[in-house]
RODO-2510 file (C-alpha; in nm, 4 decimals, decimal comma):
residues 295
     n   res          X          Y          Z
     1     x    -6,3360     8,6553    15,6372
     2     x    -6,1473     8,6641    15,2863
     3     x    -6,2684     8,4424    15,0256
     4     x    -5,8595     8,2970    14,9721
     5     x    -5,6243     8,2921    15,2389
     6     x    -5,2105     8,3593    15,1059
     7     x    -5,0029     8,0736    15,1510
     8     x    -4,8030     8,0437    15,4619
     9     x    -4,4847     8,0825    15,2717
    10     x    -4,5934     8,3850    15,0650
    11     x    -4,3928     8,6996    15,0949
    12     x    -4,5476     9,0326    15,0491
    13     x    -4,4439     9,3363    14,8249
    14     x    -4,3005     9,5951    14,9750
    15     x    -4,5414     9,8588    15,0739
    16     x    -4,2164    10,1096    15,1788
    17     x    -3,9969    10,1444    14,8767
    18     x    -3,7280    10,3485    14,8696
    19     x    -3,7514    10,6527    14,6372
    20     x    -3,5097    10,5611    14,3110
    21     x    -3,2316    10,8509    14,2803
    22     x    -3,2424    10,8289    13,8725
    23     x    -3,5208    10,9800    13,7277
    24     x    -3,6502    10,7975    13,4612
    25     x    -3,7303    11,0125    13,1378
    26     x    -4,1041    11,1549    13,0663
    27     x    -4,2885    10,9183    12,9182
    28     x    -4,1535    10,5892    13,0938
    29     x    -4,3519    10,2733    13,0710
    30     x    -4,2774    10,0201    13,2903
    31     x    -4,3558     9,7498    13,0470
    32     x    -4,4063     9,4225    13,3250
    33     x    -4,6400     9,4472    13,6051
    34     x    -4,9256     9,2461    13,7670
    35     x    -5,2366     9,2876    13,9842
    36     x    -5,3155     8,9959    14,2296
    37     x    -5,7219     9,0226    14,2702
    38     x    -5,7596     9,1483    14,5306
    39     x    -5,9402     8,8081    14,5818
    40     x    -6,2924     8,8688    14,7160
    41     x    -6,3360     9,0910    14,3785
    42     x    -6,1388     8,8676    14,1440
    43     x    -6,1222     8,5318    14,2443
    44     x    -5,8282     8,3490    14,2324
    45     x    -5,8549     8,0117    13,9470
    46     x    -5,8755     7,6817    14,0852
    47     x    -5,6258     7,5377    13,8722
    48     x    -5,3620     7,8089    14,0566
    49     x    -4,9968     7,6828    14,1609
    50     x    -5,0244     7,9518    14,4828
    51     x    -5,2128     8,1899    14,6036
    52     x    -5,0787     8,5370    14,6804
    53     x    -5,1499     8,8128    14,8840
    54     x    -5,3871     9,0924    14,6925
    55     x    -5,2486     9,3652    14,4907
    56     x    -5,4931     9,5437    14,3422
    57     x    -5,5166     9,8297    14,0436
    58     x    -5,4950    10,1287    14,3269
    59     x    -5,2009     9,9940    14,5302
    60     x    -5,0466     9,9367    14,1367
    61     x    -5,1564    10,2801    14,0311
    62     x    -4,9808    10,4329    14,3135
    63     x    -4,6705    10,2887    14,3098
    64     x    -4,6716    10,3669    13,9435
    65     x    -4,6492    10,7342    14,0505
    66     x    -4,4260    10,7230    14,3085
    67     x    -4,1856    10,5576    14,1061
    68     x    -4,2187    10,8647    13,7900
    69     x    -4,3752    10,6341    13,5436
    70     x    -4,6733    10,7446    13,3604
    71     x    -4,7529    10,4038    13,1891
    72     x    -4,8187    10,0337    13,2792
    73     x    -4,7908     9,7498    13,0925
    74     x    -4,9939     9,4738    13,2916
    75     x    -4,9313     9,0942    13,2699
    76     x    -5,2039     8,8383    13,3460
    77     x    -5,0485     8,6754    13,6515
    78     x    -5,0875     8,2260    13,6607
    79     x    -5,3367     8,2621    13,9700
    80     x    -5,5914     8,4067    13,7887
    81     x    -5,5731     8,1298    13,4584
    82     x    -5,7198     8,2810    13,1505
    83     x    -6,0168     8,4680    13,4041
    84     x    -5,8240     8,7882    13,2456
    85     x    -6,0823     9,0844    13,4564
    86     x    -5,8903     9,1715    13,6955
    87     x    -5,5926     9,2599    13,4181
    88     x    -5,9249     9,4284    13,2379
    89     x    -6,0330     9,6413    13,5309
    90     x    -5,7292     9,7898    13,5350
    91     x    -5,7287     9,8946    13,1944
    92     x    -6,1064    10,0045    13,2130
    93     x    -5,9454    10,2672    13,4992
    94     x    -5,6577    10,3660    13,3227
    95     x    -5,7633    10,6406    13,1260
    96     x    -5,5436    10,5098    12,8389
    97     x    -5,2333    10,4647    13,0655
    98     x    -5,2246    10,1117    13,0220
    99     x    -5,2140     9,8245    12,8266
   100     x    -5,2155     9,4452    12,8926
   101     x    -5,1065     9,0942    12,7956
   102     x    -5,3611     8,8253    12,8763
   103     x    -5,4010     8,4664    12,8887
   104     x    -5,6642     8,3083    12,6687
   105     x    -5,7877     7,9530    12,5935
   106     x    -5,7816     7,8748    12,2223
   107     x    -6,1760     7,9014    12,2329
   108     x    -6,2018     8,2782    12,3286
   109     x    -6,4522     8,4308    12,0944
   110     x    -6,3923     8,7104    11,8514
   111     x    -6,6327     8,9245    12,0230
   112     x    -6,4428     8,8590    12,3291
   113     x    -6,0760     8,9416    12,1921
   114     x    -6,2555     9,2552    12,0160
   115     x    -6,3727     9,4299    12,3931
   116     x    -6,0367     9,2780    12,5101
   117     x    -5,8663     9,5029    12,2320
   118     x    -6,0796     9,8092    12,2865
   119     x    -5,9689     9,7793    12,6467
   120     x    -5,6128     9,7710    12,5410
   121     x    -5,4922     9,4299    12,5621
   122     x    -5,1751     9,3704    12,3114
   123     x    -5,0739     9,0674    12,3828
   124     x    -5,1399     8,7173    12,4934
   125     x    -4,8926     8,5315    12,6970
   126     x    -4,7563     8,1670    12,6408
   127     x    -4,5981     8,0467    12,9669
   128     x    -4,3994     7,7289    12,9321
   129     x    -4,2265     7,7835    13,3225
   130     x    -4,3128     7,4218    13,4490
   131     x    -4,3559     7,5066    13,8129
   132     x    -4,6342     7,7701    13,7199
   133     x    -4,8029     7,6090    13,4832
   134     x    -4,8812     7,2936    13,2759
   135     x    -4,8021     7,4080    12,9079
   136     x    -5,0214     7,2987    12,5882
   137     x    -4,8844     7,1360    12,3045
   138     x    -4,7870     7,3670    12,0465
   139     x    -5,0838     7,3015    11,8057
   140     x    -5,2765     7,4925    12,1064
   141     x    -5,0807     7,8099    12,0584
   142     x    -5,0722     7,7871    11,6980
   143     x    -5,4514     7,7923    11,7340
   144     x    -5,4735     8,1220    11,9452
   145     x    -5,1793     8,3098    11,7365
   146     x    -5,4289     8,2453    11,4573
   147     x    -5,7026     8,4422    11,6598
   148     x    -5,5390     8,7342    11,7804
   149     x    -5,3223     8,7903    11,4563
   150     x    -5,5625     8,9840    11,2870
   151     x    -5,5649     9,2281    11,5770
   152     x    -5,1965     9,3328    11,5306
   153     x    -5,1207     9,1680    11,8688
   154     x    -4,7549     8,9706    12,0183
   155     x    -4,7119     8,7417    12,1843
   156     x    -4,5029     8,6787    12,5128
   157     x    -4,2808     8,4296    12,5870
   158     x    -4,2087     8,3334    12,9313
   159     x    -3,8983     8,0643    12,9371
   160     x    -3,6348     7,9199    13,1077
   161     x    -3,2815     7,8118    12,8867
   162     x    -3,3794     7,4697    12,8255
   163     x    -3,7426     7,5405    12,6731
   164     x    -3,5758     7,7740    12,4464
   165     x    -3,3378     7,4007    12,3144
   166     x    -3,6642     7,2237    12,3300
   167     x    -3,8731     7,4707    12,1947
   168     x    -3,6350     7,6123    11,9497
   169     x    -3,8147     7,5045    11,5821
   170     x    -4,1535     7,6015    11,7507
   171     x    -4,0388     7,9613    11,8451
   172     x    -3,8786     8,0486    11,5284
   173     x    -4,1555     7,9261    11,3423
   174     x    -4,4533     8,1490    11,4661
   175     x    -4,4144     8,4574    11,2488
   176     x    -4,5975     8,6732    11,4762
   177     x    -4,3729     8,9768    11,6486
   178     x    -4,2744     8,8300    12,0081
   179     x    -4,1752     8,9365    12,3200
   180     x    -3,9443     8,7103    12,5691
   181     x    -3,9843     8,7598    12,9403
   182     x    -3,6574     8,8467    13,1548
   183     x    -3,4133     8,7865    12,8545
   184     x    -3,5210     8,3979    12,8878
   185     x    -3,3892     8,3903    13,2433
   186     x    -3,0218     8,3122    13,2098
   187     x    -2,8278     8,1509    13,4484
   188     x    -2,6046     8,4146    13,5811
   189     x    -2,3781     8,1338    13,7625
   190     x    -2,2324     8,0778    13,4259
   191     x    -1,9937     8,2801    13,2060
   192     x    -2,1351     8,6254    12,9784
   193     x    -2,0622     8,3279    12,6717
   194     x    -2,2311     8,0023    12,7675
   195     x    -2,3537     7,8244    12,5020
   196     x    -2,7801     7,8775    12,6578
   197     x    -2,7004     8,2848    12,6544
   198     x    -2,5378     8,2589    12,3328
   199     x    -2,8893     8,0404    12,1936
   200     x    -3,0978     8,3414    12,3260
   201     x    -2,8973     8,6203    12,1702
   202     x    -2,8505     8,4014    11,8570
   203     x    -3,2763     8,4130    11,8566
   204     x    -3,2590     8,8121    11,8626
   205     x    -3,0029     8,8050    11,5782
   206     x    -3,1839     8,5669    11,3574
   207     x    -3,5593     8,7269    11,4529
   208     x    -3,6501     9,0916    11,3879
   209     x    -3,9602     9,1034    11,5592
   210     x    -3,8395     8,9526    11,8646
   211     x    -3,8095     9,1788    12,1826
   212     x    -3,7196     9,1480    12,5276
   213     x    -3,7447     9,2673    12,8406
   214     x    -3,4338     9,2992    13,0539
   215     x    -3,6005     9,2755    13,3676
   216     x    -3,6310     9,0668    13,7047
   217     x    -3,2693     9,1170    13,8087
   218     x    -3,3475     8,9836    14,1704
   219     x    -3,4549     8,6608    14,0077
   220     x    -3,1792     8,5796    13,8505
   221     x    -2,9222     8,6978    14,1134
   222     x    -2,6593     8,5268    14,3095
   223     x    -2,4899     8,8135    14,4483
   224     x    -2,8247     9,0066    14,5168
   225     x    -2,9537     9,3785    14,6119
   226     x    -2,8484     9,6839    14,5659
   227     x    -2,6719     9,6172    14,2656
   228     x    -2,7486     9,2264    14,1161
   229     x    -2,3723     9,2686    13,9686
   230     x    -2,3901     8,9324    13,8359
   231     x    -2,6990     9,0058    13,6163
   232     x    -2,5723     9,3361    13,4968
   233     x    -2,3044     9,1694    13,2095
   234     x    -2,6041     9,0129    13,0651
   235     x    -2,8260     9,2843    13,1053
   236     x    -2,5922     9,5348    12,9348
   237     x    -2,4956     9,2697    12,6141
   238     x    -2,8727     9,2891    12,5448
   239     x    -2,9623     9,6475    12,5567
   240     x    -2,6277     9,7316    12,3603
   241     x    -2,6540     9,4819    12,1129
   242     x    -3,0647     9,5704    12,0269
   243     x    -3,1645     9,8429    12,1309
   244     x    -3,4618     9,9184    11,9510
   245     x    -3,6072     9,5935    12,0967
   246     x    -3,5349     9,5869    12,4544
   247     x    -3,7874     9,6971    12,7178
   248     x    -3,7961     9,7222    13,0825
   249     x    -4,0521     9,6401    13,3708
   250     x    -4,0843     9,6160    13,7630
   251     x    -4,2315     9,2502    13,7935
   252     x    -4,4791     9,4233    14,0940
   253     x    -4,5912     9,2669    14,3140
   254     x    -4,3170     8,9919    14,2614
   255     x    -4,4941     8,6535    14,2749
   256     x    -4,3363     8,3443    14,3720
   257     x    -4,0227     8,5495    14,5709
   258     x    -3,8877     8,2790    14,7734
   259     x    -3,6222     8,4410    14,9944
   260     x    -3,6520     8,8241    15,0118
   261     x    -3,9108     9,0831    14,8648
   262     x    -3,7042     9,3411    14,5943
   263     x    -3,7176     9,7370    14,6801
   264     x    -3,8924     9,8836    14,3609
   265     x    -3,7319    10,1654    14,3791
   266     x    -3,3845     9,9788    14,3670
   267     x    -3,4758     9,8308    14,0877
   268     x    -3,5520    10,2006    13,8911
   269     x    -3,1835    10,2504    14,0474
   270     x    -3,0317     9,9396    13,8783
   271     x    -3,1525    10,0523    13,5279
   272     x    -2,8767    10,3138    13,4813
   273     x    -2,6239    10,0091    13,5020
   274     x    -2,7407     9,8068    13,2425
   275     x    -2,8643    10,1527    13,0120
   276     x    -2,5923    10,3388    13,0081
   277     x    -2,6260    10,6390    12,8307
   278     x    -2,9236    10,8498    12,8085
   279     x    -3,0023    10,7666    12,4861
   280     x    -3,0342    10,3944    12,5773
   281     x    -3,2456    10,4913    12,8975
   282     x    -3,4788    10,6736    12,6645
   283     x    -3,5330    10,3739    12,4093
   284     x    -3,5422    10,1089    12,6788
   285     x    -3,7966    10,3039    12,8904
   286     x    -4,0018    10,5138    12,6774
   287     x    -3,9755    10,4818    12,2937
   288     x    -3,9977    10,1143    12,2745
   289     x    -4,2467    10,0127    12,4939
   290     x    -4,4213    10,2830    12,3142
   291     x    -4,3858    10,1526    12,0000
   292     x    -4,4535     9,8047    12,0441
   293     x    -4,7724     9,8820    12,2722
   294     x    -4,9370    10,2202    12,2139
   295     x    -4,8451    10,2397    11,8575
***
């Protein structure tokens, strides 16, 4: 009997992905992923908003392959809270072909952030994505960046357009390099120059050290798989306009999908849309997740 069951609504990755047609270029990171457990190893938190399915470092590992990348950048995923050793196991097992971005609580120990960076976290992750989590008040964070600054790490945003208005004086004031999950998640219903996309690329303008990743396509979509044309305009401003800071990542295993699972290796295939040219592919896939996590 398993320690946690899924809930009934959960849907499962896709254990059959279809095998992407572009090959991405030696070297490729993919720079978002997650491990779910599996449960009766790493339990699940308490304070969890769902409870998945497992997805574990082998079934990551292998997919990994299949797809042509050589590196993984693993996020901690909300169901396991700041219990970050199931994000650590992978690393342990990596062989140096992998790095992670944890969750902490601003009383984590500098002995514990030092084995954390040995293992090859970078990066701790701030997620302010109400239905997921409860966020702190900013005092909290401040607190943490304080810790892990010495250590050379980011941190990750993970925001919806109105946090960034709410947020705004808080983001721009943490001096700390920073990376923004799924370009802030822009609503795609709306035209390439609403005034919430316009706030976000006005952040990379006005911020050096901020990157982010042009990922998630199928959560952001209206018009859907194979292509998520609607996400593509935004996509492409991004990685044209910076980039040297844009980076790229499959979401695996995809928590929270609520009506259908994405193919992985669709989502390699939608890359070539928003990176156009070779050289773009090459920056957005290997030299800047590179940089900013094995350099």
């Amino acid at each position: 009997m398993p320690a946690f069951t899924k809930d009934a609504t959960w849907l499962d990755w896709d254990a059959n992905p279809t095998r992407p047609t572009f090959k991405v270029p030696a070297g490729a990171v993919d720079a978002h992923c997650h491990v779910f457990g599996p449960g009766d190893e790493f339990p699940f938190a308490p304070e969890r908003k769902y409870t998945p399915c497992d997805a574990s470092r082998e079934q990551l590992f292998a997919l990994r392959s299949f797809l042509g990348f050589e590196k993984s950048v693993v996020v901690q995923a909300t169901c396991h809270g700041a219990d970050n050793s199931a994000l650590l196991d992978v690393l342990a097992h990596s062989g140096d072909t992998a790095r992670g971005v944890v969750t902490l609580t601003s009383d984590v120990s500098d002995y514990e952030l030092a084995r954390m960076h040995e293992l090859g976290v970078r990066g701790v992750r701030f997620n302010y994505v109400k239905r997921l989590v409860d966020p702190k008040p900013d005092e909290y964070y401040r607190a943490i960046i304080e810790k892990i600054r010495p250590l050379g790490w980011h941190v990750v945003l993970y925001f919806e357009p109105a946090d960034l208005v709410e947020k705004w004086d808080f983001f721009t004031s943490l001096n700390i390099p920073i990376a923004i999950d799924h370009m802030g998640r822009p609503d795609v219903s709306k035209p390439l120059d609403n005034a919430e996309f316009a706030l976000m690329l006005r952040f990379l303008r006005e911020t050096p050290d901020v990157w982010t990743k042009v990922s998630c396509p199928d959560r952001l979509s209206l018009s859907g798989s194979p292509y998520y044309a609607d996400v593509v305009p935004f996509a492409r401003t991004v990685v044209e306009e910076f980039p040297d800071r844009v980076i790229w990542g499959s979401d695996w295993p995809h928590p929270n999908m609520k009506k259908e699972m994405p193919d992985d290796g669709i989502l390699v295939d939608y890359v070539p849309s928003i990176a156009t040219t070779s050289t773009l592919q090459h920056k957005l896939l290997v030299t800047n997740p590179n940089t900013l996590y094995w350099s």
